[in-house]
N, CA, C and O of each residue as an XYZ file, in Angstrom:
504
protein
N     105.947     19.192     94.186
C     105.161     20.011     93.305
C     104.675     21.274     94.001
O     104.696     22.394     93.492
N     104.161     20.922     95.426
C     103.570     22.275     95.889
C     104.888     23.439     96.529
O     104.851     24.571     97.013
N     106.144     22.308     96.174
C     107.285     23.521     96.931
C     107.493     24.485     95.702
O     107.834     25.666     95.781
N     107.185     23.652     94.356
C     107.310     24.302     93.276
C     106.606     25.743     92.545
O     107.074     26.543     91.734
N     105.383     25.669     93.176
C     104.195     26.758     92.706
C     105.097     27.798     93.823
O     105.787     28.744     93.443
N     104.930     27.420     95.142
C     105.033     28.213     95.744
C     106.274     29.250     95.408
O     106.172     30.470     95.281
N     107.593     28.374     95.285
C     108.410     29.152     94.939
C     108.157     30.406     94.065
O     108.434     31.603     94.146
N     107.420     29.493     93.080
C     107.185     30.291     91.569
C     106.148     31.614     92.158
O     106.541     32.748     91.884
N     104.810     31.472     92.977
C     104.713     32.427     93.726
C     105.519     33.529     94.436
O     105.526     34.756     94.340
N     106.006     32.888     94.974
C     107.280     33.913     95.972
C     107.925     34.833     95.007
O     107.883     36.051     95.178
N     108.590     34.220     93.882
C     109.080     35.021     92.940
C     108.501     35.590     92.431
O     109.268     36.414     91.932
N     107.006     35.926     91.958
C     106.145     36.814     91.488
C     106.510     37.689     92.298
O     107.327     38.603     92.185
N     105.759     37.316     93.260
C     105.496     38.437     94.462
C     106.878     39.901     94.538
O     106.825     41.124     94.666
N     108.223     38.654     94.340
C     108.899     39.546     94.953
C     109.355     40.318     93.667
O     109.667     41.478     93.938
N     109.489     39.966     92.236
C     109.061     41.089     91.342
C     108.443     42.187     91.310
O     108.699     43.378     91.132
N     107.207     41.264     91.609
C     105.812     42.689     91.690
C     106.404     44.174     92.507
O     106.291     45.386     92.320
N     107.115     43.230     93.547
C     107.118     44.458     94.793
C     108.309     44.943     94.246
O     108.196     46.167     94.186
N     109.527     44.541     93.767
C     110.911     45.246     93.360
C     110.227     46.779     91.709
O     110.693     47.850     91.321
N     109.274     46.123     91.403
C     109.047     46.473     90.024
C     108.097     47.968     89.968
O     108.176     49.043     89.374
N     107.313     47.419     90.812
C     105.682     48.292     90.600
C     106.088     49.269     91.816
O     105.704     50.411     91.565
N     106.805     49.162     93.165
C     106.555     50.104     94.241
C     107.210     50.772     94.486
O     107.161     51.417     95.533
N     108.334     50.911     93.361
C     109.159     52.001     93.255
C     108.486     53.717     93.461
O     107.839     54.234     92.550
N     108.762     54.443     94.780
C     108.175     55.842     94.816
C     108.585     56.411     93.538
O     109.564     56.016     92.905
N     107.935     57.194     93.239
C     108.647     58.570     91.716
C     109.144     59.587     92.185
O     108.613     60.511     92.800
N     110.171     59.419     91.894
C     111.080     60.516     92.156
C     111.396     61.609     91.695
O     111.848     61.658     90.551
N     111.196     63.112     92.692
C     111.448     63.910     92.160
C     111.684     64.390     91.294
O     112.875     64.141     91.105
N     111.003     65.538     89.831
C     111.899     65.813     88.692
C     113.025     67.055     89.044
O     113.035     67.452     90.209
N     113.669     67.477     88.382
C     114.768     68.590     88.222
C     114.053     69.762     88.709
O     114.463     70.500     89.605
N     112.449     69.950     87.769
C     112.141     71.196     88.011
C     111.465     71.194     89.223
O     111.376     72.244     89.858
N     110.960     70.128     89.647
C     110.261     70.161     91.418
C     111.556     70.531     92.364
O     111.379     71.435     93.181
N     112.887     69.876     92.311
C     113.611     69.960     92.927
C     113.852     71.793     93.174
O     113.868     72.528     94.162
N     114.010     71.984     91.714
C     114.253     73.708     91.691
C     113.208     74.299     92.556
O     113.382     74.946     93.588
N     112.186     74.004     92.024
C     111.276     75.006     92.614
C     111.364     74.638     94.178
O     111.775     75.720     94.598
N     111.268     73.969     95.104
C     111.440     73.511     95.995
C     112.622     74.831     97.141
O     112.429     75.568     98.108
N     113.619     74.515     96.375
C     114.778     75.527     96.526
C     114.666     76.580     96.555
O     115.374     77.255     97.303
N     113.385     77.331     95.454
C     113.171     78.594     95.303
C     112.627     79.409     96.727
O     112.995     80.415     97.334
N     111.239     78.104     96.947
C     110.725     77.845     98.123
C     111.357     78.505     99.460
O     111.134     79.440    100.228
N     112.439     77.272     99.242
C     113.040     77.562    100.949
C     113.688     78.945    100.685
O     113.184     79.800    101.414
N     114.430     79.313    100.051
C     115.000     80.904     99.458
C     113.995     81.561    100.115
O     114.206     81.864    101.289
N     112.886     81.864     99.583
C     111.639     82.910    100.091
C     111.563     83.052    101.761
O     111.647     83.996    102.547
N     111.357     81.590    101.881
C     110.946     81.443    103.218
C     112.212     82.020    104.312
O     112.034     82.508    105.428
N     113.710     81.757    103.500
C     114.843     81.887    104.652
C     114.611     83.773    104.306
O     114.732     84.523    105.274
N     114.339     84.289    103.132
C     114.477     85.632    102.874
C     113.209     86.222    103.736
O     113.309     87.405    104.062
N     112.303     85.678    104.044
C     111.033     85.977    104.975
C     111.153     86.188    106.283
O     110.613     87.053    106.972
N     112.321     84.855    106.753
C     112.829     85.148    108.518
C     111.407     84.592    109.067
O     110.331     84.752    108.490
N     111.644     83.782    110.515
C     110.923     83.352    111.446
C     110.334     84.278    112.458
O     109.746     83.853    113.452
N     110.558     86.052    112.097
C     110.353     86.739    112.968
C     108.481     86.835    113.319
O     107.726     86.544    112.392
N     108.077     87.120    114.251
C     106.654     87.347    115.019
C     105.930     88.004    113.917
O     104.784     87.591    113.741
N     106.388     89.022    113.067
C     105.269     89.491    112.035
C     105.375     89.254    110.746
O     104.940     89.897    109.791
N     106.323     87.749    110.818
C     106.422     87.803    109.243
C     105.095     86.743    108.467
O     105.288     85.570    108.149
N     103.624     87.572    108.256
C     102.922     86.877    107.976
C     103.133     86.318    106.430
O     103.725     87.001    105.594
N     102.466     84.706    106.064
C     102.828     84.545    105.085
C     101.122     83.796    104.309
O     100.259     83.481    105.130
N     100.894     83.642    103.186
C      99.752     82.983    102.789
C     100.553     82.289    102.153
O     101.464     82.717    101.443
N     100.114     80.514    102.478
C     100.431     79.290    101.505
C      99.496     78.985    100.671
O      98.380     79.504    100.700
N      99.849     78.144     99.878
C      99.232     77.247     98.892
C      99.821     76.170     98.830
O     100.967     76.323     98.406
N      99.451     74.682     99.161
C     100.486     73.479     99.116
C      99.700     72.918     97.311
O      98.840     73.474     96.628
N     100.170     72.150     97.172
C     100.283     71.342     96.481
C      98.842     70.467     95.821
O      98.514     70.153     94.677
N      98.031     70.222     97.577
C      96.881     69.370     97.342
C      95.301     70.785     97.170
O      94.089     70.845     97.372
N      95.976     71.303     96.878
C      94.916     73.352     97.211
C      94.529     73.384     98.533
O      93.357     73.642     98.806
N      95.649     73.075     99.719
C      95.240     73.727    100.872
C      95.644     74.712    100.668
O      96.368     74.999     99.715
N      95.131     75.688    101.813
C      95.574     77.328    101.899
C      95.627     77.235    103.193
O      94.770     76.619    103.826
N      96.848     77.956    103.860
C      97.562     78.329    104.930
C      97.523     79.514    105.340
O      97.066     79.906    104.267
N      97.595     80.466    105.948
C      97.326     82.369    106.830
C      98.163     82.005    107.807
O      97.660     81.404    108.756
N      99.506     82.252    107.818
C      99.858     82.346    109.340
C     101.194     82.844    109.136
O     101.718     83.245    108.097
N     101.888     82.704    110.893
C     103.137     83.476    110.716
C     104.445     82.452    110.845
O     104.184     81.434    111.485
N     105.415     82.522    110.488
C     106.671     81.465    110.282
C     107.106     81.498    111.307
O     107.512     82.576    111.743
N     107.169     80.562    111.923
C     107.333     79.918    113.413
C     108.749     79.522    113.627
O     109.399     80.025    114.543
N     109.346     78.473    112.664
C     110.778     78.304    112.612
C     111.170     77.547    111.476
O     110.256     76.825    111.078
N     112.204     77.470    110.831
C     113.067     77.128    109.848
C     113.784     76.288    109.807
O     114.807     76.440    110.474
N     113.584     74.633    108.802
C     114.363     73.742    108.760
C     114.876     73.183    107.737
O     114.293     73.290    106.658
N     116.208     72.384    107.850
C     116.588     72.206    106.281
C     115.438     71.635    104.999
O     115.341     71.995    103.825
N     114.825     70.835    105.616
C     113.915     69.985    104.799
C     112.115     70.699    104.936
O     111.169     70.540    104.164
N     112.200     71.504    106.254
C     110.670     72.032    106.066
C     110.711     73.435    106.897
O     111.795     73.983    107.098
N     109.593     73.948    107.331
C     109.157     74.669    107.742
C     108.101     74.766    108.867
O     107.492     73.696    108.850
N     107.609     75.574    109.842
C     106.763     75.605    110.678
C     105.959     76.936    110.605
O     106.478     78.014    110.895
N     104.438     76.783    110.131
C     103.832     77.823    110.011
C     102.699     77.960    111.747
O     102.443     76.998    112.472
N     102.369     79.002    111.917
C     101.592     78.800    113.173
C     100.241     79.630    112.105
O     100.312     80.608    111.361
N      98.983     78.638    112.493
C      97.895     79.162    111.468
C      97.504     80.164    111.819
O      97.484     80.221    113.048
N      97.127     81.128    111.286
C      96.178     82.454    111.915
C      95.309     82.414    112.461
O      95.221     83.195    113.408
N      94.269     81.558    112.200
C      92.832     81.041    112.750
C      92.701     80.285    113.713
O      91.854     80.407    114.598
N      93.709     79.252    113.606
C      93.592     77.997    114.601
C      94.039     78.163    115.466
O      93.540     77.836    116.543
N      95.499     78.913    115.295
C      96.571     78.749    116.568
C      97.292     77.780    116.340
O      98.275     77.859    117.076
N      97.343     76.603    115.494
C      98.201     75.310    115.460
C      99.136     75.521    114.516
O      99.051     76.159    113.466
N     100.015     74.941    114.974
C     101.554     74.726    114.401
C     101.674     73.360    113.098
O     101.579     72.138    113.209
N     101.892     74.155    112.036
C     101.776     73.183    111.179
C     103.210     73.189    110.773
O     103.868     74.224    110.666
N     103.779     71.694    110.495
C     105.378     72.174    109.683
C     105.036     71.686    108.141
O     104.163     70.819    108.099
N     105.396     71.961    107.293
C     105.458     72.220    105.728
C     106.856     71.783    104.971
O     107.928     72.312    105.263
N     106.733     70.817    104.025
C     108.086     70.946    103.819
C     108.038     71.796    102.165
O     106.949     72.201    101.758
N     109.066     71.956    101.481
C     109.377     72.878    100.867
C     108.746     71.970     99.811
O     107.765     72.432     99.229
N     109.085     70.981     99.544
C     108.365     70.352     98.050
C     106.944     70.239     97.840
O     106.364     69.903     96.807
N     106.307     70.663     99.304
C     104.956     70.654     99.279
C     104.112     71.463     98.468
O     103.203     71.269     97.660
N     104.831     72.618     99.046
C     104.551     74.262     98.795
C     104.099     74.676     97.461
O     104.941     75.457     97.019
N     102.963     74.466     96.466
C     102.728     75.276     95.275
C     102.873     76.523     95.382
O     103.555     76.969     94.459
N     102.343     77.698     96.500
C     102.556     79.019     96.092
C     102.715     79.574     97.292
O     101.967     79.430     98.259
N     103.902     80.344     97.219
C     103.898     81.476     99.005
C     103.995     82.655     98.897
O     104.948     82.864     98.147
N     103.372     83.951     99.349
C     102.882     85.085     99.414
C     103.177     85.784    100.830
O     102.871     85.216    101.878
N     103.642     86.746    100.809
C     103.724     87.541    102.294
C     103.030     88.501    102.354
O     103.047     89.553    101.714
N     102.537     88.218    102.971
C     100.991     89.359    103.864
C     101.559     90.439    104.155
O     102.645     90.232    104.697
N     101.288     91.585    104.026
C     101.367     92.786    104.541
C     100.824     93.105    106.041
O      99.617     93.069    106.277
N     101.706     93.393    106.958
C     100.966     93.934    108.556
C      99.962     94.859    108.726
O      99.814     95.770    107.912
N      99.388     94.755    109.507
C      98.120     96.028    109.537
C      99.107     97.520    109.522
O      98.624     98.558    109.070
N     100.537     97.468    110.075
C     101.148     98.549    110.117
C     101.368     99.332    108.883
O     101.037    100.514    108.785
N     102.227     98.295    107.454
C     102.330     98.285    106.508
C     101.465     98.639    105.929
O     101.760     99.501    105.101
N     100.240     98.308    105.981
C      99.007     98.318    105.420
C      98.632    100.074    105.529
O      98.505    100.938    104.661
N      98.540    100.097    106.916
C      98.239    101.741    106.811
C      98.839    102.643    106.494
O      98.325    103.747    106.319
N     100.257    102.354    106.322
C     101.486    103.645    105.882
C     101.624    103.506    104.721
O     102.380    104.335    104.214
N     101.001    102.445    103.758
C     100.666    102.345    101.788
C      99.717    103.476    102.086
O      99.961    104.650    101.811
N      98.549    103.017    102.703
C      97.021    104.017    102.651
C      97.434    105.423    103.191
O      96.774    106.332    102.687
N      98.176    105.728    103.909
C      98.122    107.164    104.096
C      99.162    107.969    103.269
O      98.895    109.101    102.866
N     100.205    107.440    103.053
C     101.348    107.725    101.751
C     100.571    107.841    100.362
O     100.950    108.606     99.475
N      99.536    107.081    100.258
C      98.759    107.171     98.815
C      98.052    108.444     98.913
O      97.986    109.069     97.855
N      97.355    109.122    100.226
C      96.581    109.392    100.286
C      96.882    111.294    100.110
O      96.253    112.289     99.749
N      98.719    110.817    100.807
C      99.612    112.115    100.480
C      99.912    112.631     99.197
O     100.031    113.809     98.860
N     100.039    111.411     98.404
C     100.695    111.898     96.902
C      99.280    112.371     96.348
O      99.183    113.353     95.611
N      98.036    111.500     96.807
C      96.759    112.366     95.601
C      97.024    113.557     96.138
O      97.661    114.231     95.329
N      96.813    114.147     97.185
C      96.366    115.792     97.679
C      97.793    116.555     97.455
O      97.728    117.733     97.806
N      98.810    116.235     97.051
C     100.027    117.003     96.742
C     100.092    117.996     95.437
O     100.986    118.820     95.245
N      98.976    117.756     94.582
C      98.765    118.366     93.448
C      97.955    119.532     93.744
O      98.084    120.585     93.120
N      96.925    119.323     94.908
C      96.216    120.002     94.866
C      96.702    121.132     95.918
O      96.053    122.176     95.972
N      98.038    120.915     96.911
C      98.091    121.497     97.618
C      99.056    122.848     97.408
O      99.126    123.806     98.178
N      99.930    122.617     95.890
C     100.791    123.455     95.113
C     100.160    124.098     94.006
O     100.754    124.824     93.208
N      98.291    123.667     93.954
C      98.290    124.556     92.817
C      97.776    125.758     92.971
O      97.705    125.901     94.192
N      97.391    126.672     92.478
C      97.397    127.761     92.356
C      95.721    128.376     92.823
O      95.544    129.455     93.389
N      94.804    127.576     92.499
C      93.521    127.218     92.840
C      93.434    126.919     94.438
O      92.603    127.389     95.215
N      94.573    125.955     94.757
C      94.819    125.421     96.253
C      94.830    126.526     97.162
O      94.238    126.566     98.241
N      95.531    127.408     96.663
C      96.241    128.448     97.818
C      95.432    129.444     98.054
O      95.747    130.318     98.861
């Protein structure tokens, strides 16, 4: 009798676990986006100034520069910390590339050319 429960136990058990602990798997459109992901990131390059801002999945936020490139993830080095985080692509809700302080100043002084260009041809100017 007690080899009997038990069995009948065992076989629960091993239902439960075939049934219920199945991970969920990926949909189509996670997969896509995922892909889009690594696209950005391979179009971004691992170079020293390619800063990037993350967003994963759980609302962390990331500041740093792309360290190196792998099929399944990524390596960001944080801005703040200094630590090397790797990332994989399905993680990733949103990625953004930072502009360099270099970049940054040749928008601001190019802007700063086109306002005074009106004033420097008009007739008032001269």
């Amino acid at each position: 009798m007690v080899r009997k429960y038990t069995s009948l136990v065992l076989i629960g058990f091993l239902l439960n676990h075939i049934l219920c602990s199945t991970a969920p798997a990926q949909t189509e459109k996670e997969i896509k986006f995922a892909e889009k992901v690594k696209t950005k990131i391979a179009k971004l390059g691992s170079e020293s100034d390619t800063n990037v801002h993350l967003k994963l999945k759980d609302d962390t936020k990331f500041e740093g520069y792309v360290r190196e490139i792998k099929p399944n993830s990524f390596r960001v080095k944080d801005k703040k910390t200094g630590l090397t985080i790797e990332v994989g692509y399905s993680q990733v809700k949103e990625v953004k590339r930072n502009l360099s302080m270099g970049a940054t100043i040749a928008i601001a002084i190019g802007a700063i050319v086109l306002i005074s260009l009106p004033a420097m041809f008009s007739k008032d100017g001269i």
